[in-house]
C-alpha positions as CSV (number, residue, x, y, z in Angstrom):
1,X,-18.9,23.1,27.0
2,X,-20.2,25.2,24.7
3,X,-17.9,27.0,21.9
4,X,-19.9,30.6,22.6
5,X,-18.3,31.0,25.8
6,X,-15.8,33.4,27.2
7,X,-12.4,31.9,27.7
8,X,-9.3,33.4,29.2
9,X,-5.7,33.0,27.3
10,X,-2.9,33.6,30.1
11,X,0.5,34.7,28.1
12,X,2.9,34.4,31.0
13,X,6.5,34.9,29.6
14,X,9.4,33.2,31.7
15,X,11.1,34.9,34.4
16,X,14.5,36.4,34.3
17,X,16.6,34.1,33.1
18,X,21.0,33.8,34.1
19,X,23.4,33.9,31.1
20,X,25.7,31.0,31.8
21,X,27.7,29.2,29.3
22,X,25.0,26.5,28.3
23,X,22.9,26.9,24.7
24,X,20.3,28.9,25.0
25,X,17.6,26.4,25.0
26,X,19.1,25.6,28.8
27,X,19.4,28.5,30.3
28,X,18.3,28.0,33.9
29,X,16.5,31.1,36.4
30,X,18.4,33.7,37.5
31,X,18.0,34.4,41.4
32,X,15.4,37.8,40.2
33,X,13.7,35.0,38.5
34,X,13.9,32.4,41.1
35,X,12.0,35.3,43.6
36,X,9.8,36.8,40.3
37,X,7.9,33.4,39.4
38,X,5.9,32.7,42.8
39,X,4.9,36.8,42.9
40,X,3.3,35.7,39.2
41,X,1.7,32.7,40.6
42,X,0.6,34.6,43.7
43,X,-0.8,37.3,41.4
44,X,-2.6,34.5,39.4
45,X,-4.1,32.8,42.1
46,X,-5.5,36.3,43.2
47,X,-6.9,37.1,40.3
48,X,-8.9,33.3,40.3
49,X,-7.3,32.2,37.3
50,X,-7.0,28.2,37.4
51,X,-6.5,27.1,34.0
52,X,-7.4,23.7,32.9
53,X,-4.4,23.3,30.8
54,X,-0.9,25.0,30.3
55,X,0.9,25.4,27.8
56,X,4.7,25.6,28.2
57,X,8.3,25.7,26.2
58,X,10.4,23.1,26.5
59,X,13.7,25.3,27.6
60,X,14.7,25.0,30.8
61,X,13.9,28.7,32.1
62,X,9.8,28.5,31.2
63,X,10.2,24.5,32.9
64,X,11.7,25.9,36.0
65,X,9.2,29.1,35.6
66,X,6.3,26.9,35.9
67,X,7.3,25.0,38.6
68,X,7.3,28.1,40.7
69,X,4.0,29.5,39.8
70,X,2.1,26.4,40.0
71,X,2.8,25.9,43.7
72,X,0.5,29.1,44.3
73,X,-2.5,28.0,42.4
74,X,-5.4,26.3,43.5
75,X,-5.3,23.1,41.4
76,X,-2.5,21.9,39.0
77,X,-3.6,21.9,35.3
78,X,-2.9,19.3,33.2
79,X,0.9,20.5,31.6
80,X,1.9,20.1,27.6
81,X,5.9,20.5,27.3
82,X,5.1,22.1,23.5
83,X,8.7,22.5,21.6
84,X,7.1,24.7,19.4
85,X,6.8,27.3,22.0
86,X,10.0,27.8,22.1
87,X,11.4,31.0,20.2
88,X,7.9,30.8,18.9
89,X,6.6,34.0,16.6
90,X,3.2,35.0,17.5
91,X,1.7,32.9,14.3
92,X,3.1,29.5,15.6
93,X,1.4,30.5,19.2
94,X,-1.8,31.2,18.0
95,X,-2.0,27.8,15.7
96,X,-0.5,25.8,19.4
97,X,-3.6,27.5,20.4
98,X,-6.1,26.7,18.0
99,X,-5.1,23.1,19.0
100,X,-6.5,23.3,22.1
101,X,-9.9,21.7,23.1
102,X,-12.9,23.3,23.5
103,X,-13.7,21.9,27.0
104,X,-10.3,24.1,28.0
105,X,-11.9,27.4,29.3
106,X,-8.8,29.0,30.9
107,X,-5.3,28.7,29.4
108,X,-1.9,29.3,30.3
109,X,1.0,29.9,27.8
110,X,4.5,30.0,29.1
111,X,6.9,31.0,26.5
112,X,9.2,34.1,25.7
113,X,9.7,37.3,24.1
114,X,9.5,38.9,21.8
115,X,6.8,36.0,21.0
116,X,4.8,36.6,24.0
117,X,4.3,40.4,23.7
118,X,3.4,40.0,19.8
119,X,1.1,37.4,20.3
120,X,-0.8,39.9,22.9
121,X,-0.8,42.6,20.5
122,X,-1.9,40.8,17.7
123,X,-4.9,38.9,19.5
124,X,-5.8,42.2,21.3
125,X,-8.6,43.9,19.2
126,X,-9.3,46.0,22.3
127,X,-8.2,46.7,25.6
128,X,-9.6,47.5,29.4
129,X,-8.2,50.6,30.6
130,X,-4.5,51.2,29.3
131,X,-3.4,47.9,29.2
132,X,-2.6,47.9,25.8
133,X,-0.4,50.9,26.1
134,X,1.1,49.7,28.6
135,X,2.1,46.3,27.2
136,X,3.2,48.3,24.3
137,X,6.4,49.8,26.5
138,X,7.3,46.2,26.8
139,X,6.6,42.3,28.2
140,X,9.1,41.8,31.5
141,X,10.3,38.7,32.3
142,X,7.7,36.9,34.6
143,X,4.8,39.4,33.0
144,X,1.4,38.3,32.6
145,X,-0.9,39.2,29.9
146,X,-5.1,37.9,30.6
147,X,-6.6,38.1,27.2
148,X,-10.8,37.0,26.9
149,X,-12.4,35.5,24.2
150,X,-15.3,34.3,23.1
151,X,-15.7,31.3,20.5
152,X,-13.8,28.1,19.8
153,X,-10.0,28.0,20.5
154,X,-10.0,27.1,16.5
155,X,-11.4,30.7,16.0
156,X,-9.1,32.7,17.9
157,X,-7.1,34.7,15.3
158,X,-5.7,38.0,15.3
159,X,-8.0,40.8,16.7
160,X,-10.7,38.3,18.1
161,X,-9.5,39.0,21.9
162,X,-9.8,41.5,24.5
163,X,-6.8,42.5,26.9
164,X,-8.3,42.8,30.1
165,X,-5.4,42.7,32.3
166,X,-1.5,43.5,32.2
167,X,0.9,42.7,34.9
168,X,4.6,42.6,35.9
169,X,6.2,41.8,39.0
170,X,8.0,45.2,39.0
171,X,5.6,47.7,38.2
């Protein structure tokens, strides 16, 4: 695949998440979160995203997260469990990122705030619509943030993407 093609980066940051006594690292789905995750994957799957690969923290929310999204999309990507996504700032995401293959067109990062919403707002150097305003009031749990780019994955850096579409379960 060429390297001059567009290529979608989904930021989908975990769904609400309980607050048992556990570390934090294990923190399972709250029931909102348990009922938030398929209406993500169900949104996904409308909008014809099927990334080739995600992306996903290792704690236990983005794990269980996952596996309720991925029932509603048309094929199962190939799944990374990347520690480094965990409590990541949005620097550490974009070099997980600039890993990624070039035959990867569509991508899926499951990780968590305030990591998620930064890494948006840094990659965004433009927006459709109001988008970006609208991410800038906050990232919900379960949100989903569709950034394009075109180039290499090595290449995407801050301002070299386009936010083209915000979403949260309870808009």
């Amino acid at each position: 695949m060429s390297v001059d093609v567009p290529r979608n980066i989904v930021l989908l940051r975990h769904a609400k998440a309980d607050w048992p006594q556990v570390a934090d690292h294990e923190r399972p789905l709250a029931e909102r979160g348990r009922l938030d995750a398929p209406a993500a994957g169900e949104w996904l799957a409308g909008q014809g995203i099927t990334p080739q690969l995600t992306l996903c923290s290792t704690a236990t929310r983005t794990r269980e997260t996952w596996k309720l999204v991925v029932q509603h999309l048309a094929q199962r990507p190939r799944t990374v469990y990347e520690e480094r996504l965990y409590e990541a700032p949005p620097g550490q995401i974009i070099e997980v990122v600039n890993e990624v293959a070039d035959e990867v067109r569509d991508l899926l990062v499951i990780g968590h705030n305030p990591g998620m919403q930064a890494v948006a707002e840094v990659l965004a150097g433009s927006a459709a619509d109001d988008t970006l305003e609208r991410l800038g009031r906050g990232f919900p749990t379960a949100g989903v943030a569709i950034l394009r780019h075109t180039g290499s994955w090595k290449a995407l850096e801050p301002g070299s993407a386009e936010l083209v579409r915000f979403w949260s379960p309870h808009e």
